[in-house]
Each structure stands twice: as structure tokens, then as C-alpha cells.
N, C-alpha and C positions, 0 to 999 in steps of 0.2 A: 645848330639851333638848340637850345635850352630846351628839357623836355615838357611837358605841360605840369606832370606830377614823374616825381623819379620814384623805382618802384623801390620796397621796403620804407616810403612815407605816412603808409595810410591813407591812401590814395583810397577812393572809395571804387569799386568792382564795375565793370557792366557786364551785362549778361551773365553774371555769374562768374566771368573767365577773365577777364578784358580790361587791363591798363591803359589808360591812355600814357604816349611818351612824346614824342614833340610832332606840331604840326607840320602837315607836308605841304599844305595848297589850301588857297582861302580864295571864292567865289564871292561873289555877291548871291548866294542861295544859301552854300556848305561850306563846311570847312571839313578838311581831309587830315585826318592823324592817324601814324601808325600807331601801333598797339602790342603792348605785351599780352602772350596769354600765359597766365599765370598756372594753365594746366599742364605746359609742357609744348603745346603745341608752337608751329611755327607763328611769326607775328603776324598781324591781320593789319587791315585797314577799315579804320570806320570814319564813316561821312557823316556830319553830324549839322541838321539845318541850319540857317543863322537865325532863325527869327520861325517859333512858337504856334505860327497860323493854321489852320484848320489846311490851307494851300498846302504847307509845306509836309505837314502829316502826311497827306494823299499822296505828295509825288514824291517821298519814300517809301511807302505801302508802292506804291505802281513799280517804281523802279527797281523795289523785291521779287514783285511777281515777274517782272522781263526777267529780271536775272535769272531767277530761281529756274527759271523756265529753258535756260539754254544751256546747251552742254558743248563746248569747242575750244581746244588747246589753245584760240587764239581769242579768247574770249575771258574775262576775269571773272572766277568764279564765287558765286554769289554761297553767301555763308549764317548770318542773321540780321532781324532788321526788330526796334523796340523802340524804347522811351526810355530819354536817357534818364537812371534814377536820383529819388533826391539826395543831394548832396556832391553831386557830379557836375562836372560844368558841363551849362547851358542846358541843368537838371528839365527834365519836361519836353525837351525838345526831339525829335524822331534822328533815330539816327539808322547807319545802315552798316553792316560789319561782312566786306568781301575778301578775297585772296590780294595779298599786297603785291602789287606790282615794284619790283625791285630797283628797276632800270632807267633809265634816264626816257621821258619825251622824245618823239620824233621832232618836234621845236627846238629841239636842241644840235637835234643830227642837223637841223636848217643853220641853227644860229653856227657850228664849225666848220659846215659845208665841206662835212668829212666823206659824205657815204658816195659809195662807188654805183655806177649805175648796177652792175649784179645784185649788191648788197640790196640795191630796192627795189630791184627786179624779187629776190626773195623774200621780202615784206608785201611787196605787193598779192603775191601769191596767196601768201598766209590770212593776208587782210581780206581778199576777195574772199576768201572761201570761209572766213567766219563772218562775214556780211549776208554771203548765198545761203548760212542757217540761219541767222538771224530773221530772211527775208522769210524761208522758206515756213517761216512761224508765223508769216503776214505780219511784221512789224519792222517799221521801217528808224534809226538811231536819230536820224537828222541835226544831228550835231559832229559828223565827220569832221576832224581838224587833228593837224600837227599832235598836238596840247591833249587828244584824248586816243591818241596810239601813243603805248610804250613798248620801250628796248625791253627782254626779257633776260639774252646773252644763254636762252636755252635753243638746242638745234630743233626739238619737233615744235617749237614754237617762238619763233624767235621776236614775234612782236604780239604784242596782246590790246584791245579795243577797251577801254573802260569808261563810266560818267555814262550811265543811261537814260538819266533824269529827264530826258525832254524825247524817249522814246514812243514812237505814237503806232497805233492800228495803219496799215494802210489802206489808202481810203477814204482816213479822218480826216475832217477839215481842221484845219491849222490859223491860227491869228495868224494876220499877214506882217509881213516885212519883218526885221531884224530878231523880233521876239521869240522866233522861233527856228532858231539855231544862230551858226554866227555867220555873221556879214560875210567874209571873205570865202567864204568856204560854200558858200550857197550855189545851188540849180539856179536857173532863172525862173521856174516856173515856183521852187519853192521862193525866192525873193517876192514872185505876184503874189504871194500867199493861197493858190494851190493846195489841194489834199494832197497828201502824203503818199508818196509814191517811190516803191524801190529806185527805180532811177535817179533822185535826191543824191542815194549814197554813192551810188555807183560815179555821179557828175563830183559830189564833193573829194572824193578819195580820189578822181583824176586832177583834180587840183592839188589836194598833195602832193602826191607822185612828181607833177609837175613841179612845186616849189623845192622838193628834196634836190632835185635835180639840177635845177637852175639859180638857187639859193634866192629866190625873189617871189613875192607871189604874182600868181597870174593878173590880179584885180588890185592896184594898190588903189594908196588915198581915201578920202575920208569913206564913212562908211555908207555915203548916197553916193558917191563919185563910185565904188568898187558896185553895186548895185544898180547905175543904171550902166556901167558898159558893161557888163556880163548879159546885158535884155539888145544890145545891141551887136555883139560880137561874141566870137570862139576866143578862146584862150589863144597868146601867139605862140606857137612848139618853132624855137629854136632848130634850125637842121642842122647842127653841130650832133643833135641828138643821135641824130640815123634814122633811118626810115622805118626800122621796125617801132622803134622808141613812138619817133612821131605818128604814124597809123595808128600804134595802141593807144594814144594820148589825146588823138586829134576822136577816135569812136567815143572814149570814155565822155567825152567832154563838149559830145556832140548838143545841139540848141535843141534839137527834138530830143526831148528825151524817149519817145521810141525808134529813135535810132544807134540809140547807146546799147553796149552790150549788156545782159543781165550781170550781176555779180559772179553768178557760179561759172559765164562764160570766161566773164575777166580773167577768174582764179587761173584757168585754164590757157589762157591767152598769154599770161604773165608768166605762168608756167615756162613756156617756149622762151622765154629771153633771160631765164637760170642759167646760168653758166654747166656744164656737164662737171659732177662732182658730188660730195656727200650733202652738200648743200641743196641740190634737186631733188633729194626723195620728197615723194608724193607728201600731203597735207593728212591728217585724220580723216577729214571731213571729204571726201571727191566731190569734183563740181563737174556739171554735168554736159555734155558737149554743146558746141558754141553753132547756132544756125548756121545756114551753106552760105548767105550769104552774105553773111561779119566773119565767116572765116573764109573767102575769097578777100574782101576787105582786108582781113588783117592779116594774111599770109605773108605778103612781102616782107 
């Protein structure tokens, strides 16, 4: 893709340091570009709103303070956040400047239906246990999906969580239905619209897992049809999987969400189904042991 300004143009600066070069990804909120920094430093990404509002101000400011606030190898790390200045595209508008993730989406690991159950037995790991610090900050992502885990291709972190914009307190009450996160990837109690509860992430990330796996998602069809059978049923776990597969898949993704494990148990749960190798060293972050009885549950 063509860069947005190529550098030695006179491309006008942000923050002091920061070229924009060509875009990555465009929402209906942001648009995503990497970035040269012209201090030497490695390149950045900054998210930049689409549209000027007093809305979109705030859930850049917010989305700096989650960031700013979390420290986890599986986590993208948060770096500055301002107003783009004049003479910059979409001058005026908030933008936000984090660690670039380098690596391709996990919607993409769906779209080759390359990865090996190990291989996402080892993301899973990584994911749980930067969700378990996430949570452990009483804030819940509510946007789990394919599209916001990326490939890293580093071993102490080989997938990393980004896009926190629609991160909330838990707790907090939440606009109901699709507004507040995505369709497919949804709890049922977040689809009733629901306050905000760890379990959210823990129910959406076993939906992943599961589409990594199975190259389909669990809920297709339109985006009422995947929303009312997830209020009427469990996800269906394939027993091609195995049993340990299934058991982990079938708690994550349990209808009560207090019957699902917390994140830091998962981390730990998912752990046990790494393969023995350089691959299994421990996460940064340890999660913390799994109740007696989700790990009678999930022993098999």
C-alpha cells in the first residue's frame, strides 16, 4: 500500500517524532497507521479517530489510561496519545501512538486454517494470562475477537491483545446488544446487555480458540441469528478435538458465566495442553491456581 506521506516529503511531524507511512486498518471509529519515528526509534503505530467529536476525544484519552495502565508481554504497549496537529491529516482529530504489532491477526491463522492445536494451545496460554492482568485491574476488553489478537513470531510472547477502545470498569453497565463489542464473539449475558463482567472475556476467547480450531465460528449468520442461539445453547465442541480440548472449551464457554473459569485459571489450564518443549516455559505474568472443582472438571 502507497504510504500516506513518504518520509524526506515534508510530511508534517506528530508528537514531535512521528511520520505517518501507509495505513494498516480502517474502522468505522479509527484508522490505524504505522509510523516512522524519525528519532531513530523503532516504528510505532498510531490510531487516529475518524470523525472530530467530543465522543471520540474521550475514548482516546480512556483508551491511554487502560493502556498506559497495564504492563504484560502479551499486551501492546501503550506509548502517547494527543491531537493530531495542523497541517497533519485529519489535523484536530485524537489520536493514539502504541507498540506496533508486527504480525499477521489471528483471522488470518482462521482464514489458512494453518495452526496446530499446540500452536494454540500456546496462544491460548499467553492470552489468558494477559486477560488475568487485565482483569486483575478490574477492567474488562469486551471486544475479544480473532481481528484484535496478533502473531508476534517472538517466543516470550508470541501473540499480543490490541484495540482497547471499548474497554470498560467491571461492573459498569453497558448499552445493550451489538454496540458493545462484536456480534460473534459475544457472552450471552453481554449480547442481554449486562454489566461488564470478566467472564465476557474469558466466554469470548473460548470462542476463538474454538474457531482457530475448527476454521468456522461457533455462532454463524446474520448478526441476530448468531445472537439469539448463543441465549439458547453452548457452542458445539467437535470430539475429533479430544477430550481435553473439549472439557477446556466446553468450561470456557459455559451459559453461566459463573461456571466458567477465571482467566488466570484458563492461563493455567491451557498451560497443561503445551506440548513439553521450549515452547512451554512459564508466561511473565503467572496465573493463579484453578478452584478444586474446575480442576476436577478439567483434569481429564
Amino acid at each position: 500500500m502507497e504510504p500516506v506521506w513518504r518520509t524526506g516529503s515534508g510530511a508534517p511531524v506528530i508528537a514531535g517524532r512521528y511520520v505517518l507511512q501507509e495505513r494498516l486498518g480502517r474502522g468505522s471509529v479509527a484508522e490505524v497507521f504505522r509510523a516512522l519515528d524519525v528519532s531513530g526509534g523503532p516504528d510505532v503505530a498510531i490510531k487516529v479517530a475518524a470523525d472530530n467529536s467530543d465522543k471520540q476525544h474521550q475514548r482516546i484519552r480512556d483508551e491511554a489510561t487502560v493502556l498506559a495502565s497495564l504492563r504484560h508481554p502479551s499486551i501492546v504497549r501503550f506509548i502517547d496519545h494527543g491531537t493530531m496537529p495542523a497541517g497533519t491529516y485529519r489535523s484536530g482529530h485524537a489520536y493514539l501512538v502504541e507498540e506496533l504489532a508486527l504480525g499477521t491477526s489471528l483471522s488470518e491463522a482462521v482464514r489458512t486454517g494453518t495452526s496446530s492445536p499446540d500452536e494454540v494451545a500456546v496462544w491460548a496460554r499467553s492470552l489468558f494470562s494477559a486477560v488475568a492482568h487485565l482483569h486483575d485491574r478490574g477492567l474488562v476488553h469486551r471486544d475479544i475477537k480473532p481481528g484484535n489478537l496478533m502473531l508476534s513470531g517472538l517466543r516470550r510472547s508470541p501473540v499480543r491483545i490490541i484495540d482497547f477502545g471499548i474497554a470498560a470498569r467491571a461492573g459498569a453497565a453497558m448499552e445493550p446488544g451489538i454496540s458493545s463489542g462484536t456480534v460473534h464473539y459475544m457472552s450471552p449475558e453481554q449480547a442481554a446487555g449486562g454489566v461488564a463482567r470478566p467472564s465476557w472475556d474469558v466466554y469470548a476467547m473460548g470462542l476463538v480458540l474454538l474457531e482457530l480450531l475448527t476454521g468456522t465460528k461457533a455462532f454463524p449468520g446474520t448478526a441476530v441469528e448468531s445472537l439469539v442461539a448463543r441465549t439458547l445453547r453452548s457452542p458445539e465442541i467437535p470430539e475429533s478435538l479430544g477430550p481435553r480440548w473439549g472439557n477446556f472449551l466446553r468450561a470456557l464457554t459455559a451459559m453461566d458465566g459463573g461456571e466458567r473459569p477465571t482467566a488466570a485459571e484458563a492461563s493455567v489450564l491451557a498451560g497443561r495442553l503445551v506440548p513439553p518443549g521450549p515452547a512451554a516455559r512459564p508466561d511473565a505474568c503467572p496465573a493463579r491456581s484453578a478452584r478444586e472443582r474446575r480442576e476436577r472438571l478439567l483434569a481429564t
